[in-house]
Steps between C-alpha positions, in 0.01 A plus 500: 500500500207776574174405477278891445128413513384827264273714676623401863706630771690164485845344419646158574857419432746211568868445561669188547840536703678182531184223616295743625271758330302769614210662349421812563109638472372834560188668464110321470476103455174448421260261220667737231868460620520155723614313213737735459665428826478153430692468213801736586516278798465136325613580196761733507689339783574135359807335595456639851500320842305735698313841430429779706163693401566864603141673566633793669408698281141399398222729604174302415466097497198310440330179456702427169812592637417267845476245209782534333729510775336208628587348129861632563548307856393193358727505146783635786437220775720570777691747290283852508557785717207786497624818615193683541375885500279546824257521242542153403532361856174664625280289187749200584361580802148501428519168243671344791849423369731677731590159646659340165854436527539701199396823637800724643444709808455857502742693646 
């Protein structure tokens, strides 16, 4: 399912392939869009063992998005992956979360 947040260079959408999904989000995650994200990941994606948060293509992230992927880790215990834009990793970097297991390296 997409999830468009009107106005916004943003898109979020989810697959499920046998017990894994993958949501895909591009664009700007901020206060406007963060729930967004959060719902294409936690709701869209029931029935799976493990997700994979693909941020590669997300150019801004804020304080609301640091939330809501910090909402995300905790509904996914132990079953998130965060593939992140550099973007992403540098304010991961800043709010100090580049250490959680959750977090993917950057290639």
């Amino acid at each position: 399912m997409d999830q468009d947040a009107a106005g916004t260079d943003f898109s979020a959408s989810a697959s499920v392939e046998g017990n894994r999904a993958t949501v895909v989000v591009t664009g700007e995650v901020d206060m406007s869009t963060a729930d967004a994200m959060y719902r294409a990941a936690a709701g869209d994606t029931a029935g799976a063992d493990g997700v994979t948060l693909d941020l590669r293509g997300v150019t801004f992230f804020d304080s609301a998005a640091i939330q809501a992927l910090v909402r995300l880790a905790e509904h996914f215990t132990g079953r998130l992956e965060v593939v992140p834009s550099a973007q992403v990793h540098r304010v991961l970097d800043i709010a100090g979360l580049t250490g959680q297991p959750w977090l993917l390296k950057r290639d």
